[in-house]
VEXTORZA-200787 format. One record per residue: residue number from 1; y, z, x negated of N, C-alpha, C in turn; residue in three letters. Coordinates in nm, 3 decimals. Each point is the difference from the previous one (the first is absolute). Example, Ala and Ser with C-alpha at 12.3 -4.5 7.8 and 13.67 -1.06 7.14 Angstrom:
BEGIN
+-----+---------+---------+---------+---------+---------+---------+---------+---------+---------+--------+
! num !    n.yy !    n.zz !    n.xx !   ca.yy !   ca.zz !   ca.xx !    c.yy !    c.zz !    c.xx ! residu !
+-----+---------+---------+---------+---------+---------+---------+---------+---------+---------+--------+
!   1 !  -0.569 !   0.780 !  -1.319 !   0.119 !   0.000 !   0.089 !   0.120 !   0.000 !  -0.090 !    ala !
!   2 !   0.105 !  -0.072 !   0.035 !   0.119 !   0.006 !  -0.082 !   0.109 !   0.073 !   0.077 !    ser !
+-----+---------+---------+---------+---------+---------+---------+---------+---------+---------+--------+
***
This chain:
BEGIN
+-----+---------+---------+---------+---------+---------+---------+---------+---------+---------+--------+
! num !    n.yy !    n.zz !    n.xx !   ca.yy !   ca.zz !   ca.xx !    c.yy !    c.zz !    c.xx ! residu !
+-----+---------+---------+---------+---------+---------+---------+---------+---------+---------+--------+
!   1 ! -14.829 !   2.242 !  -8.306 !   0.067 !   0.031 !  -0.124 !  -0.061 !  -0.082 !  -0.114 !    unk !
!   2 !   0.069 !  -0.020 !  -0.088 !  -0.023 !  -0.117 !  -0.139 !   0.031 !   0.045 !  -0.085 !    unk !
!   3 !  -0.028 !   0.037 !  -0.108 !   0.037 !  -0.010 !  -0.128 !   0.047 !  -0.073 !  -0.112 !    unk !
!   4 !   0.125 !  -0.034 !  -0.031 !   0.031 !  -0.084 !  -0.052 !   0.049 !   0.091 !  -0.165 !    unk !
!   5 !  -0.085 !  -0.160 !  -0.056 !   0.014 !   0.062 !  -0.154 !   0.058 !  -0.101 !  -0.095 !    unk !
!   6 !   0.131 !  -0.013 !  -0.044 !   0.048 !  -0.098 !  -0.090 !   0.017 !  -0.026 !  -0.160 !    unk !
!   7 !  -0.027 !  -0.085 !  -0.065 !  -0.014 !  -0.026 !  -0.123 !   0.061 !  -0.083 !  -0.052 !    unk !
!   8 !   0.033 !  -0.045 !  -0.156 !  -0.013 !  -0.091 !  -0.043 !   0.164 !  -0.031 !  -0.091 !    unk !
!   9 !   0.055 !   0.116 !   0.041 !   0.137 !   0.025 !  -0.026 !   0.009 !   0.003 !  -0.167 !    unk !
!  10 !   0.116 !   0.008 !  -0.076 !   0.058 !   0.020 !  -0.157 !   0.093 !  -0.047 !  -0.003 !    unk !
!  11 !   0.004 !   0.031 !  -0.136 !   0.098 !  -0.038 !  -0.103 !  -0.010 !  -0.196 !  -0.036 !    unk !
!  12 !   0.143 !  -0.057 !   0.081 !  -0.042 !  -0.131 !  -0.066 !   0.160 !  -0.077 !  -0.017 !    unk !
!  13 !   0.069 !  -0.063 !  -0.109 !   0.074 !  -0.067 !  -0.038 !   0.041 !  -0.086 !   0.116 !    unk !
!  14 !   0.141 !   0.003 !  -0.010 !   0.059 !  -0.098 !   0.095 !  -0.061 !  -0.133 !   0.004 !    unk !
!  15 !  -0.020 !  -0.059 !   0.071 !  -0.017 !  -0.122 !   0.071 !  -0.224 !   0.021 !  -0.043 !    unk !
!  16 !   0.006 !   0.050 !  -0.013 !  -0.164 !   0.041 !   0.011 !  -0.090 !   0.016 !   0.132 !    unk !
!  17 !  -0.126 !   0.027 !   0.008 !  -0.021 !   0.008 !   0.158 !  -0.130 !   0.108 !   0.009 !    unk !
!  18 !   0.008 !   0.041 !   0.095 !  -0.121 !   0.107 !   0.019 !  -0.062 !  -0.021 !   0.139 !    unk !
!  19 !  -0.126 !   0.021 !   0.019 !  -0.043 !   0.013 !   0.151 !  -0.055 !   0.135 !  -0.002 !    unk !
!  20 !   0.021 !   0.051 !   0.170 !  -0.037 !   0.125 !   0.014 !  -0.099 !  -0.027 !   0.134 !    unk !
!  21 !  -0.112 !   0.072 !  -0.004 !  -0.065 !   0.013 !   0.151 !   0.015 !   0.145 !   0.018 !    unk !
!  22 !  -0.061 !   0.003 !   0.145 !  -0.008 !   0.064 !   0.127 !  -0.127 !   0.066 !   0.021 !    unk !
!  23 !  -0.051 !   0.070 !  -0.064 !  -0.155 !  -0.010 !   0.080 !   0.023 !   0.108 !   0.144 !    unk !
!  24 !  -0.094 !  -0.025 !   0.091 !   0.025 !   0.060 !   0.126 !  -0.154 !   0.003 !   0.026 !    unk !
!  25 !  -0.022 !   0.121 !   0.069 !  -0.132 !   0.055 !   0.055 !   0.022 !   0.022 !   0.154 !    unk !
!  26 !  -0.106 !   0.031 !   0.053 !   0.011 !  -0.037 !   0.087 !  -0.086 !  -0.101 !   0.081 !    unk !
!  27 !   0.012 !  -0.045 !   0.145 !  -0.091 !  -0.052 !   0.090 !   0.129 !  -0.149 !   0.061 !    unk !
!  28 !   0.095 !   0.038 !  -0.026 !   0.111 !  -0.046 !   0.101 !   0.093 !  -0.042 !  -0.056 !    unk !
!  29 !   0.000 !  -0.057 !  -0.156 !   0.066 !  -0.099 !  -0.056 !   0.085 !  -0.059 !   0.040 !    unk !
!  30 !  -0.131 !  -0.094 !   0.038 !   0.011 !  -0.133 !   0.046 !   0.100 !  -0.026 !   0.159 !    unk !
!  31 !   0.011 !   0.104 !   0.062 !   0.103 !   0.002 !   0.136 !   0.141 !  -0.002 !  -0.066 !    unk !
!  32 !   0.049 !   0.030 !  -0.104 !   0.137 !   0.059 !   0.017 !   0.083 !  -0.079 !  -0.113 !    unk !
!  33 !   0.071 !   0.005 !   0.028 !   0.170 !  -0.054 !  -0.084 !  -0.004 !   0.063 !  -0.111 !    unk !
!  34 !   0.043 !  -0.053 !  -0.136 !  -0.025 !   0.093 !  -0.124 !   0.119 !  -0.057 !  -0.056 !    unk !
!  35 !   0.066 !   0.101 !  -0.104 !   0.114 !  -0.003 !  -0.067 !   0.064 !   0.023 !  -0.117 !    unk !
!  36 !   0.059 !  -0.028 !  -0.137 !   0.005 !   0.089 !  -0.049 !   0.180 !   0.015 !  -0.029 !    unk !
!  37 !  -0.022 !   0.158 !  -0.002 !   0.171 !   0.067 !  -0.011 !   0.021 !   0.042 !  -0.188 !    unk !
!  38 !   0.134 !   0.026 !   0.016 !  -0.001 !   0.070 !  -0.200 !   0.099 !   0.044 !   0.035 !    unk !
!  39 !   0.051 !   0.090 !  -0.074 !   0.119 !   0.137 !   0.010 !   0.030 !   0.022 !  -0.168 !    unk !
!  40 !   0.123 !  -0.030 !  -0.015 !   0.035 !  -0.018 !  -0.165 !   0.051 !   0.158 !  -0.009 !    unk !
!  41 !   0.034 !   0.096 !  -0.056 !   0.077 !   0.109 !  -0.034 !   0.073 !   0.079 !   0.082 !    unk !
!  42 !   0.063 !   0.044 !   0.113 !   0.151 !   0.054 !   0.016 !  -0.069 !  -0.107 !   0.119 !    unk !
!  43 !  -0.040 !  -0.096 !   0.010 !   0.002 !  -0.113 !   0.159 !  -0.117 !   0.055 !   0.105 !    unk !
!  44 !   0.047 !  -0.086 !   0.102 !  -0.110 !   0.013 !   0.124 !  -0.117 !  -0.119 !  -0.026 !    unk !
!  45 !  -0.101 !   0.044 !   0.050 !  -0.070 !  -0.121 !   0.038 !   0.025 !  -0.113 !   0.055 !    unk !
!  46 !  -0.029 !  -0.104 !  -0.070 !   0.028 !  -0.100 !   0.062 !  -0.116 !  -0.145 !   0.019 !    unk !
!  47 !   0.010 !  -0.062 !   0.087 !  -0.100 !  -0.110 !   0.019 !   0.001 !  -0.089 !  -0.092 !    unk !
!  48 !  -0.127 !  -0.048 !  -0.079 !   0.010 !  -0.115 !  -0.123 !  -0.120 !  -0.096 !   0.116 !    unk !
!  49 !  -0.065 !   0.000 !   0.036 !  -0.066 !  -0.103 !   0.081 !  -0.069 !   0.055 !   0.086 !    unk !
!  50 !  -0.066 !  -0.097 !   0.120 !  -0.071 !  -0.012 !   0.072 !  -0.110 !  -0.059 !   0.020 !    unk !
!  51 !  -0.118 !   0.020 !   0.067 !  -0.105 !  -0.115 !   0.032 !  -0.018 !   0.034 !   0.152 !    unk !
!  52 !  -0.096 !  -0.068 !   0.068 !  -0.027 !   0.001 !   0.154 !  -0.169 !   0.061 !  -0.028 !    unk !
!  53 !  -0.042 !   0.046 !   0.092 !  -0.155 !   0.020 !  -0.034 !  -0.073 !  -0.088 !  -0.045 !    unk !
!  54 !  -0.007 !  -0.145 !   0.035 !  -0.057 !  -0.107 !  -0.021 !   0.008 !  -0.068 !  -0.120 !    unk !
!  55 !   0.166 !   0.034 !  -0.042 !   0.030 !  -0.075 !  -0.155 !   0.109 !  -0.129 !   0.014 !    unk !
!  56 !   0.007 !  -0.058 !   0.159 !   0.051 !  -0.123 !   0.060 !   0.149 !   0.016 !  -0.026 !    unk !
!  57 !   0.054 !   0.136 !   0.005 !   0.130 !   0.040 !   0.028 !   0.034 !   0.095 !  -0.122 !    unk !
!  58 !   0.094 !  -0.056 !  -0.069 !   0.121 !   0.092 !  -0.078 !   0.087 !  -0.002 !  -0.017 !    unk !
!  59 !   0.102 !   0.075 !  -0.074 !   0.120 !   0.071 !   0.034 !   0.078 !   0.052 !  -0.146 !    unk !
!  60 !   0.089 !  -0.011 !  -0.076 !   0.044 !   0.045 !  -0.135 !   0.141 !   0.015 !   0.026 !    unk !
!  61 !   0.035 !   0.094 !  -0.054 !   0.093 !   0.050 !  -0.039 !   0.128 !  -0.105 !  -0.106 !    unk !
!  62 !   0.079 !  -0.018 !   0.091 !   0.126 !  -0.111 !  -0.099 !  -0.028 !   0.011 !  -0.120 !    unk !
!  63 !  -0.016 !   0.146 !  -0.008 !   0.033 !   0.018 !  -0.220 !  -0.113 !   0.000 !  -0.071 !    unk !
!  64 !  -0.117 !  -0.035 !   0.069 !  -0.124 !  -0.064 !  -0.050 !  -0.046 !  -0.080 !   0.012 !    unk !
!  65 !   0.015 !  -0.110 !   0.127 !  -0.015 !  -0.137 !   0.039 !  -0.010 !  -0.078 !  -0.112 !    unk !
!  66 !  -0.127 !  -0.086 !  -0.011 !  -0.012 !  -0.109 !  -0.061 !  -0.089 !   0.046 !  -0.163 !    unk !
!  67 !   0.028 !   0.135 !  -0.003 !  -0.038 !   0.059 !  -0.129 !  -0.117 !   0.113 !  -0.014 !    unk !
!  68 !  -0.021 !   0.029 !   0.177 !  -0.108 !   0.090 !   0.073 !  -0.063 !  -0.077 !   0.036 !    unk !
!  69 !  -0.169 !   0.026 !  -0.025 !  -0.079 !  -0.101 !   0.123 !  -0.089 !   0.129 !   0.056 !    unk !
!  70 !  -0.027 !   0.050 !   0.130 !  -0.066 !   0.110 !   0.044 !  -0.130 !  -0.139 !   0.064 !    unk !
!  71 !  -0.089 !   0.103 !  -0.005 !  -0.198 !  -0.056 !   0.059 !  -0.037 !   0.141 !   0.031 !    unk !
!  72 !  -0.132 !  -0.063 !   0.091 !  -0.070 !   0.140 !   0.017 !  -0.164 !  -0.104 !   0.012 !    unk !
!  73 !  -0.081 !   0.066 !  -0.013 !  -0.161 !  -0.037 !   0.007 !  -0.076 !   0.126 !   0.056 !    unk !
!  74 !   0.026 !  -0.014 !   0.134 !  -0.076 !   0.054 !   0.109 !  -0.122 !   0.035 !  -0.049 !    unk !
!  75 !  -0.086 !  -0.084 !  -0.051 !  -0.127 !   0.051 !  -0.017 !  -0.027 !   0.104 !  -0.130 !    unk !
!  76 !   0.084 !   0.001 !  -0.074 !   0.019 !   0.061 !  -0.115 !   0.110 !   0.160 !   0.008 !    unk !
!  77 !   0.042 !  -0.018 !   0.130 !   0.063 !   0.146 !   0.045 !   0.126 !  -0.055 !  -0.129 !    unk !
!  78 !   0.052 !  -0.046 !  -0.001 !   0.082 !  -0.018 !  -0.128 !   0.135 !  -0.085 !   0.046 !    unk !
!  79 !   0.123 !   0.044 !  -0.039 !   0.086 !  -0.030 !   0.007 !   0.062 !  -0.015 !  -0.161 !    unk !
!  80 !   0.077 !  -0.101 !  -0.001 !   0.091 !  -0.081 !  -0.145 !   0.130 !  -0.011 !   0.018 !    unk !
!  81 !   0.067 !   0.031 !  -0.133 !   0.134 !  -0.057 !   0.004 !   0.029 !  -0.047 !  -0.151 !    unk !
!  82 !  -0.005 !  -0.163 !  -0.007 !   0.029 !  -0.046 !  -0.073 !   0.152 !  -0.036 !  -0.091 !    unk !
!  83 !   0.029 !   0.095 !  -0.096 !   0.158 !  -0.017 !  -0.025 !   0.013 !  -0.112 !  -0.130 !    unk !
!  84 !   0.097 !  -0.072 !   0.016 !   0.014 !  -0.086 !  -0.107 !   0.180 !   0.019 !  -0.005 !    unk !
!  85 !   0.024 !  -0.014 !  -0.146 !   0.114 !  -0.042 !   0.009 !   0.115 !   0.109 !  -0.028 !    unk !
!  86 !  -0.126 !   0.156 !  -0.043 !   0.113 !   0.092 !   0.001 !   0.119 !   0.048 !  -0.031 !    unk !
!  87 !   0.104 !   0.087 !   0.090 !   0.114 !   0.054 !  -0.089 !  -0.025 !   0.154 !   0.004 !    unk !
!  88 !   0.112 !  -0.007 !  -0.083 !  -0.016 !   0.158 !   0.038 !   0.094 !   0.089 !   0.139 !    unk !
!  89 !   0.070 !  -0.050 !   0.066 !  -0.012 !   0.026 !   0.130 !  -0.111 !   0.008 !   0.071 !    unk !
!  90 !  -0.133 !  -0.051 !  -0.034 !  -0.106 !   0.044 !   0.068 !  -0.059 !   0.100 !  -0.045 !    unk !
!  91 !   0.012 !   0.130 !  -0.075 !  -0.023 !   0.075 !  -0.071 !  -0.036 !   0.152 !   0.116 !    unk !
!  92 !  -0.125 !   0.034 !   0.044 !   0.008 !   0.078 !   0.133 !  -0.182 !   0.033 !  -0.024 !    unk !
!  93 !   0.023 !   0.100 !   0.075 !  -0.137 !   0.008 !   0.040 !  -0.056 !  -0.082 !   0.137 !    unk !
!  94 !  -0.065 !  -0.078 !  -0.010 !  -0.079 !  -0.042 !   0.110 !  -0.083 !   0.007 !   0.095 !    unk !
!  95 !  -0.019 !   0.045 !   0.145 !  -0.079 !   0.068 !   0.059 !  -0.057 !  -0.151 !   0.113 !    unk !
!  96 !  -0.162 !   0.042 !   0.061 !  -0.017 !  -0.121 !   0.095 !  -0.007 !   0.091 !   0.095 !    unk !
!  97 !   0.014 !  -0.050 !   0.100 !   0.030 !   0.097 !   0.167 !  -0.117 !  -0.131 !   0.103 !    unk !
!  98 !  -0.040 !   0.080 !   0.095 !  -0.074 !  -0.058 !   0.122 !   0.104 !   0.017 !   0.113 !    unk !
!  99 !  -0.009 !  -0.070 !   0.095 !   0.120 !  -0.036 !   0.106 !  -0.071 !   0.132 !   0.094 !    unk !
! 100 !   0.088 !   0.065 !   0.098 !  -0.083 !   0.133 !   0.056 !  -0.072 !  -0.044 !   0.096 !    unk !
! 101 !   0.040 !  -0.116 !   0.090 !  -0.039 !  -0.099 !   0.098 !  -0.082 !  -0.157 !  -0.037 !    unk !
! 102 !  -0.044 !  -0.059 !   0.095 !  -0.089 !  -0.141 !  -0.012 !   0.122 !  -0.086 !   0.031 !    unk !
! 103 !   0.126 !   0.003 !  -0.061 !   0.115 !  -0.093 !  -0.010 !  -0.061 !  -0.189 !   0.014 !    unk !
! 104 !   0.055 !  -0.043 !   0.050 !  -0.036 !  -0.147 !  -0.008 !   0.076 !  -0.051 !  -0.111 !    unk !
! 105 !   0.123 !   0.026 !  -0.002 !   0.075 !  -0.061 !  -0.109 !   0.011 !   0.090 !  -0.120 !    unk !
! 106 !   0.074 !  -0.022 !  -0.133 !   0.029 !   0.081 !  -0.096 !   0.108 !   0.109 !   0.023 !    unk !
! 107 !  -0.028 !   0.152 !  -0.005 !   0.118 !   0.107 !   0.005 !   0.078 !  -0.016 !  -0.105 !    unk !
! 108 !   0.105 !   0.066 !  -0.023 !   0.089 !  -0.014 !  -0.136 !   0.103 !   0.157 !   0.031 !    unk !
! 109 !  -0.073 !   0.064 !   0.101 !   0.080 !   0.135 !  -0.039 !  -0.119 !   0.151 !  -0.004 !    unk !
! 110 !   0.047 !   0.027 !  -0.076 !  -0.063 !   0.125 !  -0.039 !  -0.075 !   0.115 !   0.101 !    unk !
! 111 !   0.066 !  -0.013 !   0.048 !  -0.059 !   0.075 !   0.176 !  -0.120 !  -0.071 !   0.054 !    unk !
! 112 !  -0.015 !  -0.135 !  -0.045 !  -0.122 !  -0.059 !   0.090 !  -0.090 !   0.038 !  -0.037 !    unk !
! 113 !   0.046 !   0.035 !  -0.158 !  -0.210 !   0.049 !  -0.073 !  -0.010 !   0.147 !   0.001 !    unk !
! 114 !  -0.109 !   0.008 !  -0.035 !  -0.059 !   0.135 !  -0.023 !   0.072 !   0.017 !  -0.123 !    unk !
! 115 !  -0.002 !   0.169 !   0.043 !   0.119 !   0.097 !  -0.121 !  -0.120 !   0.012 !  -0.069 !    unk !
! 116 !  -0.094 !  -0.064 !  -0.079 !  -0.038 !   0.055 !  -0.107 !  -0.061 !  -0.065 !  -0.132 !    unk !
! 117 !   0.171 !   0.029 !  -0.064 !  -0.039 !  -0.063 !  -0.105 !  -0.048 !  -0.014 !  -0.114 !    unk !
! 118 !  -0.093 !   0.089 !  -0.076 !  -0.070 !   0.063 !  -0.081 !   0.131 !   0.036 !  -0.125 !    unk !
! 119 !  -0.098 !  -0.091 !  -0.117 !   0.099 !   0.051 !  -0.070 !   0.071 !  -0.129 !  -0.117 !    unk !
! 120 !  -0.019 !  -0.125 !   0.068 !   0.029 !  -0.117 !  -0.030 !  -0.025 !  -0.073 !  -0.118 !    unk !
! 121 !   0.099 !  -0.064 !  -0.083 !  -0.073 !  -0.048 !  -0.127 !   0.150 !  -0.045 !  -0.043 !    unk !
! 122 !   0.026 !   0.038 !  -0.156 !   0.118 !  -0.007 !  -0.043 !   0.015 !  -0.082 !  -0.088 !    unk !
! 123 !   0.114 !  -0.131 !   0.016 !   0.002 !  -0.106 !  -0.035 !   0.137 !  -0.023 !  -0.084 !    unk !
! 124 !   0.010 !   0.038 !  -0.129 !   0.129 !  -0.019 !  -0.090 !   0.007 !  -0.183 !  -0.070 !    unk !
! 125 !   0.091 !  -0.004 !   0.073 !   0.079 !  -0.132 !  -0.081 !   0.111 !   0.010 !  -0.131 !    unk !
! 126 !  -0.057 !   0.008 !  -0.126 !   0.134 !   0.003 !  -0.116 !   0.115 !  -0.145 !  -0.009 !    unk !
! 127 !   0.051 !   0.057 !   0.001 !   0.096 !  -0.130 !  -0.073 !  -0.029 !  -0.080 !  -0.080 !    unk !
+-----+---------+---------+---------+---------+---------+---------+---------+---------+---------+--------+
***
């Protein structure tokens, strides 16, 4: 079991940018697939990126591509998601998830990770 704790979220003007980390405790990091999901209002969760355990392999979401950059630093128990470029369609709370398995490649559905997602970090985009 891991604890995952996310930060870094606000209030920021369209086309503005914020980064959020991940911190994760824990022994067993470093084995697993890491992710992060966001859930806007009235919606389901949904996948905004991926990484592979290693960092070699990722994965974004169409409606963030090019404007998301996800990292993780293993040694630092720390996972990133770098946003540039915001709208306010990205306007959600943000949660990071661990894959439930030692996946080789990147998951992208919700079932692969562990159900537990604390209590995320809330990221408003104004107009």
């Amino acid at each position: 079991q891991e604890l995952l704790v996310e930060s870094g979220g606000g209030l920021v003007q369209a086309g503005g940018s914020l980064r959020l980390s991940c911190a994760a405790s824990g022994r067993t990091f470093r084995s697993y697939a890491m992710a992060w999901f966001r859930q806007a209002p009235g919606k389901e969760r949904e996948f905004a990126a991926g990484i592979n355990w290693s960092g070699a392999l990722t994965r974004y979401a169409d409606s963030v591509k090019g404007r998301f950059t996800i990292s993780r630093d293993n040694a630092l128990n720390t996972m990133y998601l770098q946003m540039n470029s915001l709208k306010p369609e990205d306007t959600a709370v943000y949660y990071c998830a661990r894959a439930s398995e030692a996946y080789k490649a990147v998951p992208t559905r919700a079932t692969d990770f562990l159900d537990s997602w604390g209590q995320g970090t809330q990221v408003t985009v104004s107009s």
